[in-house]
N, CA and C atoms as an extended XYZ file, in Angstrom:
273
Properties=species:S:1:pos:R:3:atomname:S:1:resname:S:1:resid:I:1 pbc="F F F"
N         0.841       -1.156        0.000 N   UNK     1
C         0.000        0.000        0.000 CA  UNK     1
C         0.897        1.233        0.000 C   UNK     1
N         0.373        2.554       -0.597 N   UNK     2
C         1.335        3.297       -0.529 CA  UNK     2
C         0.669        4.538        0.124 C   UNK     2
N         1.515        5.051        1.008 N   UNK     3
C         1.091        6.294        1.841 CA  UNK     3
C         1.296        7.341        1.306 C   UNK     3
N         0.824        8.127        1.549 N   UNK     4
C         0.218        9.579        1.553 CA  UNK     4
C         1.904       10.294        1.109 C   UNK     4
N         2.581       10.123        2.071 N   UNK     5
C         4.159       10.640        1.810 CA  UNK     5
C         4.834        9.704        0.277 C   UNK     5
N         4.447        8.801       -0.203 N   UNK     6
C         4.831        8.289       -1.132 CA  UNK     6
C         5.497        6.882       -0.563 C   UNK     6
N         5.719        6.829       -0.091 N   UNK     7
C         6.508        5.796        0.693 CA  UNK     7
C         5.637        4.533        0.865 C   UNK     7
N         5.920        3.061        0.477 N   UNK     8
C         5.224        1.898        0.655 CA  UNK     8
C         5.294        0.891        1.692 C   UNK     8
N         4.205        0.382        2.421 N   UNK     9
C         4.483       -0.625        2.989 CA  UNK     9
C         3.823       -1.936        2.909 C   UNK     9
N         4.176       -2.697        3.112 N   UNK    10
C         4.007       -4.559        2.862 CA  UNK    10
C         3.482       -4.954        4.034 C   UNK    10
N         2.482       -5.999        3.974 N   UNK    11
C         1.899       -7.186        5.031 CA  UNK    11
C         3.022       -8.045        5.080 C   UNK    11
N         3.915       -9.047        5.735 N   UNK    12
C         3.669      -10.579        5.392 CA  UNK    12
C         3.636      -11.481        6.719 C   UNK    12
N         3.760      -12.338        6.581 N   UNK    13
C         3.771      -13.642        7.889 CA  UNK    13
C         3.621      -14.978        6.570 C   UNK    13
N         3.680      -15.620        7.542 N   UNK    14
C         3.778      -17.300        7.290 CA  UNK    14
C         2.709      -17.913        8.297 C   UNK    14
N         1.994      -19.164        7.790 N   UNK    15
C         0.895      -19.392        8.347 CA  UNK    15
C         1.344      -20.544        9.640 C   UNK    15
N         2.452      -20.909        9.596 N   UNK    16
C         2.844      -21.832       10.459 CA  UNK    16
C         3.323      -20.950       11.831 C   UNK    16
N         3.530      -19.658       11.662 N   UNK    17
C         3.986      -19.191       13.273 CA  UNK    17
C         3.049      -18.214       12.986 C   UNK    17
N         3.195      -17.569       14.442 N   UNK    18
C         2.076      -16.634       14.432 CA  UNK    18
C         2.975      -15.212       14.156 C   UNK    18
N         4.121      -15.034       13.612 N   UNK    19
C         4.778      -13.625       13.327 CA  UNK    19
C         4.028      -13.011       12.024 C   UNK    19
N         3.315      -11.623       12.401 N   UNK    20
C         3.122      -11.565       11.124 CA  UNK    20
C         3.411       -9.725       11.691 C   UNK    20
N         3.881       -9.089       10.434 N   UNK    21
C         4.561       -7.762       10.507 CA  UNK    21
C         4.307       -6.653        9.379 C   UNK    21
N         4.157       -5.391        9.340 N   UNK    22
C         3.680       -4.592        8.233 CA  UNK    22
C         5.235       -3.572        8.227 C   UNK    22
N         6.172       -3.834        6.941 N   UNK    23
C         7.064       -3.007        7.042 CA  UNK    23
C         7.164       -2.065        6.020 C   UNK    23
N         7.886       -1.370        6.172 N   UNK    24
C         8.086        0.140        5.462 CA  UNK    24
C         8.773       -0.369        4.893 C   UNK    24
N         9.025        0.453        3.391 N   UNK    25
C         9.702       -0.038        2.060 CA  UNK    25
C        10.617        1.136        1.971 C   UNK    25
N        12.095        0.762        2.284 N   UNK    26
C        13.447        1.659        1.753 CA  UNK    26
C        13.876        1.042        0.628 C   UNK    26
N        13.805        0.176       -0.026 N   UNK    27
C        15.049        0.020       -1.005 CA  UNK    27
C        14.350        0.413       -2.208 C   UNK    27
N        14.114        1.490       -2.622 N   UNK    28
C        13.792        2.284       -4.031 CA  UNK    28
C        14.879        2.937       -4.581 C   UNK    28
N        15.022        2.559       -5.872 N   UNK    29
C        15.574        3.549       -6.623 CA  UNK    29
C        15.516        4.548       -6.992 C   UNK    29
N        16.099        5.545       -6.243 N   UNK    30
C        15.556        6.916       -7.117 CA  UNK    30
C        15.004        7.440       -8.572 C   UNK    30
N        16.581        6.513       -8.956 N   UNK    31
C        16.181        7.195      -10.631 CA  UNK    31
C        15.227        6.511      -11.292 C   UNK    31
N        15.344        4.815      -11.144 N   UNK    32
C        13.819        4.133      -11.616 CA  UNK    32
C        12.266        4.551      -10.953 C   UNK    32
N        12.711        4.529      -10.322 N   UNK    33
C        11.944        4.236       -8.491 CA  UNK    33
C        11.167        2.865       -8.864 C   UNK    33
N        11.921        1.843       -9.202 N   UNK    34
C        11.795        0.468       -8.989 CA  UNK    34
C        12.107       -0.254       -7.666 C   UNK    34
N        11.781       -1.276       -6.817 N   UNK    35
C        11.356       -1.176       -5.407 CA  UNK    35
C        12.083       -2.899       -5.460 C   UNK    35
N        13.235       -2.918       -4.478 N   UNK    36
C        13.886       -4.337       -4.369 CA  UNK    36
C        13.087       -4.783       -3.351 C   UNK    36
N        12.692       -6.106       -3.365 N   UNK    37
C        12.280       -7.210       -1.934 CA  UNK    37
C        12.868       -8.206       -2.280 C   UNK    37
N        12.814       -8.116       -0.250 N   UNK    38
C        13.490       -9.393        0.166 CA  UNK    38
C        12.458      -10.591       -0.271 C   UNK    38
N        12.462      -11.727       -0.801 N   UNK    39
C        12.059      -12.210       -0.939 CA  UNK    39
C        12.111      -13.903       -0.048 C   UNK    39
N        12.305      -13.883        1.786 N   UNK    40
C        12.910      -14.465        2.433 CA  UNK    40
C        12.501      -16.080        1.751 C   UNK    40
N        11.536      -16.407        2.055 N   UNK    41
C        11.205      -17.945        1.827 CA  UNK    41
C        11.765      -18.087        0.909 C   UNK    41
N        11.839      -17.821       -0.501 N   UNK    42
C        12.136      -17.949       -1.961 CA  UNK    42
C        13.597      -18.190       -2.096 C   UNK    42
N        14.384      -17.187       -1.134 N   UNK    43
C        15.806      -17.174       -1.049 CA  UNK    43
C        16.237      -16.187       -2.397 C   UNK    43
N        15.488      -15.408       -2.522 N   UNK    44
C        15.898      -14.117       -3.576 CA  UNK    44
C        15.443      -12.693       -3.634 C   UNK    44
N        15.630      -11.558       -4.236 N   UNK    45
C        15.397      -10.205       -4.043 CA  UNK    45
C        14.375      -10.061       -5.665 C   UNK    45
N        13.425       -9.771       -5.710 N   UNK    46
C        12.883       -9.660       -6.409 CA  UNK    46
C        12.820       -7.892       -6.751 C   UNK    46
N        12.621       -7.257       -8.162 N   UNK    47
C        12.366       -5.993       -8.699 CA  UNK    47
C        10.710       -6.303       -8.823 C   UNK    47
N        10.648       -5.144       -8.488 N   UNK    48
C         9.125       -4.282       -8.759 CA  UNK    48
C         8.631       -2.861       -9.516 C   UNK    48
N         8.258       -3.335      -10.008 N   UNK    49
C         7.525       -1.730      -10.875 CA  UNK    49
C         7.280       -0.496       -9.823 C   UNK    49
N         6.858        0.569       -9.838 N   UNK    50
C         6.914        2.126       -8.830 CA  UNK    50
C         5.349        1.256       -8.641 C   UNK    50
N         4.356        0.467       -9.952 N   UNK    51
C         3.216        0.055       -9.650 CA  UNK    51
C         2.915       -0.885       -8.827 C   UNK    51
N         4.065       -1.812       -8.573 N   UNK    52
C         3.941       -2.997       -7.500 CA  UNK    52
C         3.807       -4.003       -8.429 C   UNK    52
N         3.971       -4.063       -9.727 N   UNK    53
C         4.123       -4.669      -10.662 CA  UNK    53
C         5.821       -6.060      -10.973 C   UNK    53
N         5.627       -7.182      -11.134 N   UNK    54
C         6.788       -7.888      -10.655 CA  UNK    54
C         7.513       -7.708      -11.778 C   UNK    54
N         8.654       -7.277      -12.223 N   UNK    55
C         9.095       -6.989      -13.494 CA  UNK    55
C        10.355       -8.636      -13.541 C   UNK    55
N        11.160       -8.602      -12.225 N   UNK    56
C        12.140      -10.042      -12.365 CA  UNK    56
C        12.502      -10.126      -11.315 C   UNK    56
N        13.324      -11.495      -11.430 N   UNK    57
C        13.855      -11.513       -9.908 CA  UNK    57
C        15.261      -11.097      -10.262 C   UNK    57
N        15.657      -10.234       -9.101 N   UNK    58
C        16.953       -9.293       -9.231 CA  UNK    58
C        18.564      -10.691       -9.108 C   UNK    58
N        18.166      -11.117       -7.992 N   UNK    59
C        19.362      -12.438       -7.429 CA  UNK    59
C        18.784      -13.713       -6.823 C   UNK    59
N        18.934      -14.411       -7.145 N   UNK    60
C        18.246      -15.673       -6.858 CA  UNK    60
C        19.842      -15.883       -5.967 C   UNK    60
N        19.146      -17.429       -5.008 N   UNK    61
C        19.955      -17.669       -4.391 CA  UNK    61
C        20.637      -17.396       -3.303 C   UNK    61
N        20.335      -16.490       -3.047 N   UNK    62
C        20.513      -15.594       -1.817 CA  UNK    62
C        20.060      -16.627       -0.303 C   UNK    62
N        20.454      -16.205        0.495 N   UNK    63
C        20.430      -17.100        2.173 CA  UNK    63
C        19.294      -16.279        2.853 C   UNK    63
N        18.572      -16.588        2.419 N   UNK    64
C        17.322      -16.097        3.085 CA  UNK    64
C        17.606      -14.563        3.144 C   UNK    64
N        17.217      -13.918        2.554 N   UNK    65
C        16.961      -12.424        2.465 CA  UNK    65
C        16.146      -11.749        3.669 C   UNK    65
N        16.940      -10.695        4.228 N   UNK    66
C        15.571      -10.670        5.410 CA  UNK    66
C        15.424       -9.069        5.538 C   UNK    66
N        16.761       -8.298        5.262 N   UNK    67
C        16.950       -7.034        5.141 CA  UNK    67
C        17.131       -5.663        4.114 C   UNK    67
N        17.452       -4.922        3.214 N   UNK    68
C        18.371       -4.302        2.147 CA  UNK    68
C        18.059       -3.083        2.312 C   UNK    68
N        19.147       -2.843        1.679 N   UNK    69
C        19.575       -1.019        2.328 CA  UNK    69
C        20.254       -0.672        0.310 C   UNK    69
N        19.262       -0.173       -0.194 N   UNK    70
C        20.311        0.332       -1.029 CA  UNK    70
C        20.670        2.116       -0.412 C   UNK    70
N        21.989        2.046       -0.805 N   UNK    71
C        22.733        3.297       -0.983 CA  UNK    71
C        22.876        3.984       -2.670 C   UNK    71
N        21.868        5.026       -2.371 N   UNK    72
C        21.693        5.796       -3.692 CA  UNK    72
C        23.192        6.063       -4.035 C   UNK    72
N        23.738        6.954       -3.673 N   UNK    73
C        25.165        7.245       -3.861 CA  UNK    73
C        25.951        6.831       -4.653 C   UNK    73
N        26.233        5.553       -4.146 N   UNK    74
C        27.033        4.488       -4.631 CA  UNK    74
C        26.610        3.358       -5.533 C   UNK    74
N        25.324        3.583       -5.885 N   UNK    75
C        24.489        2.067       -6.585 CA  UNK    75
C        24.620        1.154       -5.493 C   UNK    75
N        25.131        0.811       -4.529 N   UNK    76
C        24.856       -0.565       -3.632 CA  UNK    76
C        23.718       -1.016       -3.227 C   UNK    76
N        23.659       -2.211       -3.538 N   UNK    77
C        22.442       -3.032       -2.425 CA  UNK    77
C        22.832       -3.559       -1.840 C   UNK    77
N        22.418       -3.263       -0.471 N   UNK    78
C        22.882       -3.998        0.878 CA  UNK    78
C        22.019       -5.416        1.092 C   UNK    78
N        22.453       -6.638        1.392 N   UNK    79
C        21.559       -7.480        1.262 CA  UNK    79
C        21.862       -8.479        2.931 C   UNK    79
N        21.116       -8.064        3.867 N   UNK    80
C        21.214       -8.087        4.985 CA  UNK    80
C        20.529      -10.021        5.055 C   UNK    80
N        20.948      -11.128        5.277 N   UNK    81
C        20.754      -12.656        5.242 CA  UNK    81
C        21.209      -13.274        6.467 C   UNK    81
N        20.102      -14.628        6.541 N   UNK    82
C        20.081      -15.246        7.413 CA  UNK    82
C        21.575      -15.417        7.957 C   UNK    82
N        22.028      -16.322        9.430 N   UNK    83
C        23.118      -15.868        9.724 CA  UNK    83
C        24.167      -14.758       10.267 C   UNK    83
N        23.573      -13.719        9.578 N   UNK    84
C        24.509      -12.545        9.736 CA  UNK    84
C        25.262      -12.341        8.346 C   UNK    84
N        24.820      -13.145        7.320 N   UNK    85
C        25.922      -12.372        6.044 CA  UNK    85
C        25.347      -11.774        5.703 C   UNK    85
N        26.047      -10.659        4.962 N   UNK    86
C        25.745       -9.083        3.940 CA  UNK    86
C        26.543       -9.643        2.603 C   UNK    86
N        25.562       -9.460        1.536 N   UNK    87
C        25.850       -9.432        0.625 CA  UNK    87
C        25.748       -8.417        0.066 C   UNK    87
N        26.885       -7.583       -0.734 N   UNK    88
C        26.678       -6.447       -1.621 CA  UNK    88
C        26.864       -6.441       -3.028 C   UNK    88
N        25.662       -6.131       -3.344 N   UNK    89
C        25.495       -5.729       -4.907 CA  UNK    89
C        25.568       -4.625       -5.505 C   UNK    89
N        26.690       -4.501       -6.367 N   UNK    90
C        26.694       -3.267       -7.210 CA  UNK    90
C        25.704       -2.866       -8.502 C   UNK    90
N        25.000       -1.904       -8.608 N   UNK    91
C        24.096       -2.103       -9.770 CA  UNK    91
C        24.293       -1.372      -10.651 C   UNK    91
């Protein structure tokens, strides 16, 4: 859903525990304003349209995705995974 300030946020949970959480959406691209998710179960970061539209999956393979931080600046995607590893992607 997208708020009033422009800014989006997501439902999800899993039906087997009772965690379920509504988070705010940082990883947009400015210049696209195409929208990375974690895609935890799947084990990949999926791209999205500014519409919420699924355009591809960005990295497959990934260790459970749970976090990402892109840094406009620099093109980085921060890819915050189960464990404690960070994976960084340059784009």
């Amino acid at each position: 859903m997208q708020l009033t300030n422009g800014k989006f946020v997501v439902s999800h949970g899993v039906a087997y525990n009772g965690i379920h959480q509504v988070c705010l959406v940082e990883a947009v691209d400015e210049n696209s304003q195409f929208i990375f998710v974690a895609d935890h179960s799947n084990r990949r970061v999926v791209l999205l349209s500014p519409t919420l539209e699924f355009v591809r999956y960005f990295r497959e393979g990934m260790l459970r995705p749970r976090r990402l931080y892109l840094h406009q600046a620099t093109r980085r995607l921060f890819v915050g995974q189960s464990h404690g590893f960070v994976a960084v992607i340059q784009l």
